[in-house]
LOKE-607964 format. One line per 4 residues: number of its first residue (from 1); for each residue x, y, z of C-alpha. Coordinates in Angstrom, 1 decimal. Layout:
N
NUM) X/Y/Z  ...
***
This chain:
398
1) -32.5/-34.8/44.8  -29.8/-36.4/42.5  -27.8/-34.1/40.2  -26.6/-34.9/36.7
5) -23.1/-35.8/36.2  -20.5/-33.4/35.5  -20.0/-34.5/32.2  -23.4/-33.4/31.0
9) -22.9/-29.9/32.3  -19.6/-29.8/30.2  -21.5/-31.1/27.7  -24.4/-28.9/27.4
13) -21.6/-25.7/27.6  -19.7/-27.1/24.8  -23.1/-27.8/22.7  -23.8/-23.7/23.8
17) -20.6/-22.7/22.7  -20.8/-24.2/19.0  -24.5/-23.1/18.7  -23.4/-19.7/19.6
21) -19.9/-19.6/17.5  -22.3/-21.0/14.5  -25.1/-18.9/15.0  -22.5/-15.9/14.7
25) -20.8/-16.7/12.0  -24.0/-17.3/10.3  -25.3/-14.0/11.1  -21.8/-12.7/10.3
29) -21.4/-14.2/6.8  -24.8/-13.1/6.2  -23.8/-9.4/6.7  -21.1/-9.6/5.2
33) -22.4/-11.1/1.7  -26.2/-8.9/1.3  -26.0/-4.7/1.3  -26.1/-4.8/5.3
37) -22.4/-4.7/4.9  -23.2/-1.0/4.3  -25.0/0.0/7.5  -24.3/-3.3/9.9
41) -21.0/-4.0/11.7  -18.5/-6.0/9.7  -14.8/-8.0/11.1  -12.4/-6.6/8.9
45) -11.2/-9.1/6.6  -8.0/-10.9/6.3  -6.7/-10.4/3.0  -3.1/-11.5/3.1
49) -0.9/-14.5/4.5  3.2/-14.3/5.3  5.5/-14.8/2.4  8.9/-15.7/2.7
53) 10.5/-12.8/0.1  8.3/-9.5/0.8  6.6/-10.6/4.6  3.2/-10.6/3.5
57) 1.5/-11.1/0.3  -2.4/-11.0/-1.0  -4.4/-14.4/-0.9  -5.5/-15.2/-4.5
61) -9.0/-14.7/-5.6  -10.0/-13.1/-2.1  -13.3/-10.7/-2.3  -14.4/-9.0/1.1
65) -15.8/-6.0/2.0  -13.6/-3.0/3.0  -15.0/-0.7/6.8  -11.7/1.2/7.9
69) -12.3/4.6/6.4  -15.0/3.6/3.5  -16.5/0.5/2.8  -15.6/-1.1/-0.5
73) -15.7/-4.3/-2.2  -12.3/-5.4/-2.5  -11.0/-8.4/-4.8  -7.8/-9.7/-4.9
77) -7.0/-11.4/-8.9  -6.1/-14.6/-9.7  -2.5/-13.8/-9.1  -2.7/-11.8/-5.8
81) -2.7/-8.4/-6.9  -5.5/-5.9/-6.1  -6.5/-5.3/-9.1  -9.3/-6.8/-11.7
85) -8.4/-10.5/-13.5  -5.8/-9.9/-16.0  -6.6/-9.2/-19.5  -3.7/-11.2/-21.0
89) -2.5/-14.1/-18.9  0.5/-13.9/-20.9  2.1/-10.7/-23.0  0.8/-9.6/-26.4
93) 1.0/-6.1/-27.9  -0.7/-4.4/-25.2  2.0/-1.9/-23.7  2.3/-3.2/-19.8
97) 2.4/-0.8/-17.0  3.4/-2.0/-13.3  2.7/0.5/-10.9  4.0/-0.6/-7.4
101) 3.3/1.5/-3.9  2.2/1.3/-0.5  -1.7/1.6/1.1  -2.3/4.4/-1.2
105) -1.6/2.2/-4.4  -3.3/-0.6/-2.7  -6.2/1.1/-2.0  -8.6/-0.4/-0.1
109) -10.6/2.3/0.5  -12.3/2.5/-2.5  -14.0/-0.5/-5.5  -11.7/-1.7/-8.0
113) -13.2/-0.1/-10.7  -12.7/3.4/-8.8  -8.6/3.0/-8.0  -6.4/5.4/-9.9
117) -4.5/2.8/-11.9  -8.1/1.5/-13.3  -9.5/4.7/-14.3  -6.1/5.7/-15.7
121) -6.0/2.2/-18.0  -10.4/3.4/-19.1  -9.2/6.7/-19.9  -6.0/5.7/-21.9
125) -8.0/3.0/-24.2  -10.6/5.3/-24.2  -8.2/7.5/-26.2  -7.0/4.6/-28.9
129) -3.9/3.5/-26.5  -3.9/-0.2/-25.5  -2.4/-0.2/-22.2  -3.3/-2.3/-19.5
133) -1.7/-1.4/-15.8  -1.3/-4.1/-13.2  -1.8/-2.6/-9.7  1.1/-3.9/-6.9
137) 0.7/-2.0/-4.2  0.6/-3.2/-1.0  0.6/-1.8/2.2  3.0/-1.4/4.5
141) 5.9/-1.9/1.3  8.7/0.5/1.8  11.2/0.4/-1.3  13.1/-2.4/-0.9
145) 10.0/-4.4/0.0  8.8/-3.6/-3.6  11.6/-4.2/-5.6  11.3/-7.2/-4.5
149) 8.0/-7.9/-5.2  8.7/-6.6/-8.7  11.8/-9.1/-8.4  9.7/-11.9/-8.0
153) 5.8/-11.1/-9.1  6.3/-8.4/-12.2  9.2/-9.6/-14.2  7.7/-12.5/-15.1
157) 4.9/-10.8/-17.0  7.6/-8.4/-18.7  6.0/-4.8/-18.3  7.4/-1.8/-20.7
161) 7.2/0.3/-17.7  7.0/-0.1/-13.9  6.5/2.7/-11.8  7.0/3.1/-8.0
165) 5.8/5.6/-5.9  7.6/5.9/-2.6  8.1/8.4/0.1  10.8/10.5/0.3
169) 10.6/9.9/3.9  11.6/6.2/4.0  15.4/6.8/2.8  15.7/8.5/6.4
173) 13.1/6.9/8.4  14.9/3.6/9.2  12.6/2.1/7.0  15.4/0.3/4.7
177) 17.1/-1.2/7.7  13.6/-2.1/9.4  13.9/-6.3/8.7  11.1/-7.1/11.7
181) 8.4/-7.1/9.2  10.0/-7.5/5.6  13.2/-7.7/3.6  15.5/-4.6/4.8
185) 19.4/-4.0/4.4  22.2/-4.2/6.9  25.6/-3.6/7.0  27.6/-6.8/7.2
189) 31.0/-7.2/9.1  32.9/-5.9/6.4  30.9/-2.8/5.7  29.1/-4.0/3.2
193) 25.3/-3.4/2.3  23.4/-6.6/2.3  19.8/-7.7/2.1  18.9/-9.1/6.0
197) 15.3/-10.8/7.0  14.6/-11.4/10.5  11.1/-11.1/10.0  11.5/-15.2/8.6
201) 11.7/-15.8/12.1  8.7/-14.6/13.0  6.2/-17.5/14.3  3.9/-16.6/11.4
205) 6.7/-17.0/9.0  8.1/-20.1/10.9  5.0/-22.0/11.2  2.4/-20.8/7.7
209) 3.8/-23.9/6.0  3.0/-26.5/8.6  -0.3/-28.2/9.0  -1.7/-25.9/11.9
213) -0.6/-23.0/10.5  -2.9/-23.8/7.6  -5.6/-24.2/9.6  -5.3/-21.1/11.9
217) -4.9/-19.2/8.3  -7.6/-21.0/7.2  -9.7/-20.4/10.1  -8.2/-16.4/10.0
221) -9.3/-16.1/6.2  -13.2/-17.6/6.4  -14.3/-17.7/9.7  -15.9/-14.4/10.7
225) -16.3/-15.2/15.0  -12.4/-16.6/15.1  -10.9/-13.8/12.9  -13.1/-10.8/15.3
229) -12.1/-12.5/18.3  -8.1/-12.5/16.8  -7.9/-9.5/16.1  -9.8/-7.9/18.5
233) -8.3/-9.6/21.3  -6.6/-6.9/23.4  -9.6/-4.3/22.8  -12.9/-3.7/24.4
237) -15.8/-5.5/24.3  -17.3/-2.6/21.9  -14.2/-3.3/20.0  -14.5/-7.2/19.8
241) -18.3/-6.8/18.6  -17.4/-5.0/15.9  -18.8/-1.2/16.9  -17.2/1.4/16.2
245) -15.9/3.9/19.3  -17.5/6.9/18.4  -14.8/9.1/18.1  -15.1/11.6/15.3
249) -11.9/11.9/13.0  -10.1/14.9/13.2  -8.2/17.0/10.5  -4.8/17.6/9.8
253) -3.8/20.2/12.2  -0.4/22.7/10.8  1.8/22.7/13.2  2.2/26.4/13.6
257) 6.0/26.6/14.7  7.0/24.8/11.7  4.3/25.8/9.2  7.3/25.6/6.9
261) 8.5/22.6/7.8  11.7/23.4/7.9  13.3/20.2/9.7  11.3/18.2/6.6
265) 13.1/20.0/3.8  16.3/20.7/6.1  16.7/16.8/6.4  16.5/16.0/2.5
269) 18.5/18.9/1.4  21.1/17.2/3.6  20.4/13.8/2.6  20.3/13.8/-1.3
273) 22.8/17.0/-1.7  24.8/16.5/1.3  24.9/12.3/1.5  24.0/12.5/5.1
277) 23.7/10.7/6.9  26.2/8.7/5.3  24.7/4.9/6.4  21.6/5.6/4.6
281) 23.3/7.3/1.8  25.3/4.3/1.6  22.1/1.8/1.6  20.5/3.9/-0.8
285) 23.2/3.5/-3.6  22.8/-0.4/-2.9  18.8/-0.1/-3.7  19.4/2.2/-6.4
289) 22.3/-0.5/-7.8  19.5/-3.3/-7.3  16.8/-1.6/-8.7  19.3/-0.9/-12.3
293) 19.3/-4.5/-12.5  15.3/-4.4/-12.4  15.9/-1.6/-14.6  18.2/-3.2/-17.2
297) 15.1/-5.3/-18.8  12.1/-3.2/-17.8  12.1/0.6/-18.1  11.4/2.0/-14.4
301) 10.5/5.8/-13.1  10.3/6.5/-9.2  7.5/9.0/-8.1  8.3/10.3/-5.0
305) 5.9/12.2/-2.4  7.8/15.1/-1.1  6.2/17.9/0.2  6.0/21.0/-1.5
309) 7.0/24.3/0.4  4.3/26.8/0.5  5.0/30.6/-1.8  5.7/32.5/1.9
313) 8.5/29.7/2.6  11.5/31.0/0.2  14.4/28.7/1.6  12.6/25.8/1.9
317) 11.6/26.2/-1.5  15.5/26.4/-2.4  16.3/23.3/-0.5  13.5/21.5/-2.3
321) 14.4/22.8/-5.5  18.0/22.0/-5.1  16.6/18.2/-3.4  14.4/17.5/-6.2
325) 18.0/18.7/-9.0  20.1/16.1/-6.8  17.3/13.1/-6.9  16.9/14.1/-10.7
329) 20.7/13.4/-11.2  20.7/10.5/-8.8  18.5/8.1/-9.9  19.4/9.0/-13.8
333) 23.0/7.6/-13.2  21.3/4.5/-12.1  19.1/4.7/-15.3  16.0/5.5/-13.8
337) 13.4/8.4/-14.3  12.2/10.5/-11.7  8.8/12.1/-11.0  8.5/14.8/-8.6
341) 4.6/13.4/-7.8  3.5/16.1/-5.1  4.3/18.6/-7.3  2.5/16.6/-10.2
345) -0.6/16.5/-7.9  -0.2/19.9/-7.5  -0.2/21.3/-10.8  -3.4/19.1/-11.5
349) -5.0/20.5/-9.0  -4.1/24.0/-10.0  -5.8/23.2/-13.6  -9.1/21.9/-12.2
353) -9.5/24.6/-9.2  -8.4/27.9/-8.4  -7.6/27.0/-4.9  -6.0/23.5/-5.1
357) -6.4/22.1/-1.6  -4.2/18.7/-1.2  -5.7/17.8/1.7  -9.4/17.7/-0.2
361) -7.9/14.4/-2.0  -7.8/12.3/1.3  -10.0/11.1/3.7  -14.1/10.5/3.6
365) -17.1/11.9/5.1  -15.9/13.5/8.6  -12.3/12.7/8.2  -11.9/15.0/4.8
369) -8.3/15.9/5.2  -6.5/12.8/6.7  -6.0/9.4/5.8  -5.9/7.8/2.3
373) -7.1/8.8/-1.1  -10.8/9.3/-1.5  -12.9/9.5/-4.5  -11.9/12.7/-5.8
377) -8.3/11.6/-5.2  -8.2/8.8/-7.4  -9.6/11.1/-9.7  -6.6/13.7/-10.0
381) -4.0/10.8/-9.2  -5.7/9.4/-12.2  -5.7/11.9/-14.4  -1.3/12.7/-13.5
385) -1.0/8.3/-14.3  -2.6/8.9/-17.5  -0.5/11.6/-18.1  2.9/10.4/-17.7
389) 2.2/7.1/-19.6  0.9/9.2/-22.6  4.2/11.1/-22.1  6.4/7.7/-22.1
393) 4.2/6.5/-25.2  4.6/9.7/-27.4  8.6/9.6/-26.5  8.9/5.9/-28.1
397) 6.9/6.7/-30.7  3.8/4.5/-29.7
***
């Protein structure tokens, strides 16, 4: 009985391979552009590619769906920023607000038309007040990543007002001396505070200009069977099929021996009134120095989350108090406004419910209490946006 050459067999498993891989991605890209991307297993989708200044920026004109958390339509504009096309390519009279963030700004969670910035812009022209607020979060960007971006991507529009929103927490996280993924600062051998980025020699930095690393991008961004099997390529094979493990989110739990948390407030109150520790004190007066230049063309406030200290927690709520007084003074020598945004929240809350409940703002379905900003969220972080921009308005007489 003869046998057929060895080279058919190969053959016949490559021509199995490509029928499979295409018959994949067909039934893949079919999900992913009908209503099945509701109820059917999706890849999550690549949005972004490395950049040289921030890490890692949003690919232009992208639209995918959204699974971790909710699923959403997301759509990146015509200058990568999540956000809906500009209305004015250039500037006219329309007063120009730049909010910048992290994953909560950036919000993939939720549509377009249902992020905080968005509702914020309907609800100001709604009331006569031609605004229009450009959306640059991005996540993952600590505070020097988004100056930065603002350095590069927002003064060229020229916005009246830019707003950041960072977390208290990354002054004394490490994050601003954290250069394996983005821009950081470092100490240089004279003492002084400079800007470092080791991330550029990353191999997706070193190689997303050359001609394979704009195919394996390419590849990354529109093939649905390459970019599951990428990313999913240490994980199960639940995982690599796109399933999800079953496991039901759980809630915020309070950590009982520090329901106060005292170590939280302890740490500010020694960082912004006490200057320590006095490394990060010192790279903080370096980002604060950077971000007057910013400043010195395009007004700029800087919401920060910081917990608030609950009514039974008396010296907490003095070491705030006096935290918030310092980061007040602070960032108003540098020429920039401060918003105490958890307290903001807060006070919204209070005026819509009798038992304001932060946690009811994150999270979806099961996992109410944790994660990012849900519906209702956007809501009340919409309603403080408008808010403060009305505020800024009625000061310069607008």
């Amino acid at each position: 009985m003869k046998t057929a050459p060895t080279f058919y067999y190969v053959l016949h498993l490559l021509l199995g391979m490509i029928t499979g891989f295409l018959v994949c991605e067909a039934g893949l890209q079919v999900i992913a552009r009908t209503p099945l991307a509701k109820v059917l297993p999706l890849v999550e989708p690549q949005l972004g590619q490395p950049d040289p200044d921030t890490g890692y920026e949003f690919v232009p004109g992208i639209k995918a769906v959204w699974s971790r958390e909710n699923r959403a339509i997301v759509e990146i504009n015509e200058i990568g920023l999540r956000d809906s096309p500009l209305i004015h390519n250039g500037k006219n009279d329309s007063y120009r607000i730049v909010l910048s963030g992290d994953s909560i700004v950036e919000a993939l969670q939720v549509e377009n038309d249902r992020v905080f910035d968005y509702l914020a812009e309907v609800e100001m022209r709604r009331n006569g007040h031609d605004v229009e607020i450009l959306n640059f979060g991005i996540s993952g960007s600590g505070p020097l990543r988004q100056l930065v971006r603002l350095e590069k991507k927002a003064a060229p529009l020229s916005p009246d007002l830019t707003i950041m929103l960072i977390a208290a927490s990354d002054f004394i996280s490490g994050e601003l001396r954290d250069d394996s993924e983005g821009p950081a600062y470092a100490l240089n051998p004279e003492g002084q505070v400079v800007r470092s980025h080791a991330f550029r020699h990353r191999a997706s930095q070193r190689y997303a200009g050359t001609g394979a690393g704009k195919v394996f991008l390419a590849l990354l961004r529109h093939s649905h069977v390459f970019r599951m099997i990428y990313q999913k390529r240490r994980g199960t094979l639940l995982a690599l099929a796109g399933l999800p493990d079953f496991k039901r989110p759980q809630a915020a739990t309070t950590n009982t021996a520090d329901a106060c948390q005292t170590e939280t407030f302890k740490r500010q109150h020694e960082f912004w009134v006490g200057h320590h520790p006095a490394e990060d004190w010192q790279i903080l007066q370096r980002f604060l120095t950077e971000t007057a230049i910013y400043a010195a063309h395009h007004n700029i406030a800087i919401g920060l989350y910081l917990p608030l200290a609950t009514d039974s927690c008396l010296p907490e709520q003095k070491r705030r108090e006096e935290a918030v007084a310092a980061i007040t003074r602070t960032l108003a020598l540098h020429k920039i406004d401060f918003i105490d945004w958890n307290s903001a929240v807060y006070d919204q809350l209070s005026a819509t419910t009798a038992a304001p409940a932060t946690d009811s703002l994150h999270g979806f379905g099961s996992g109410i209490g944790t994660g990012h900003l849900n519906y209702r969220g956007h809501d009340i972080y919409a309603r403080i946006l408008a808010k403060e921009i009305k505020r800024r308005l009625e000061k310069d007489g607008l």
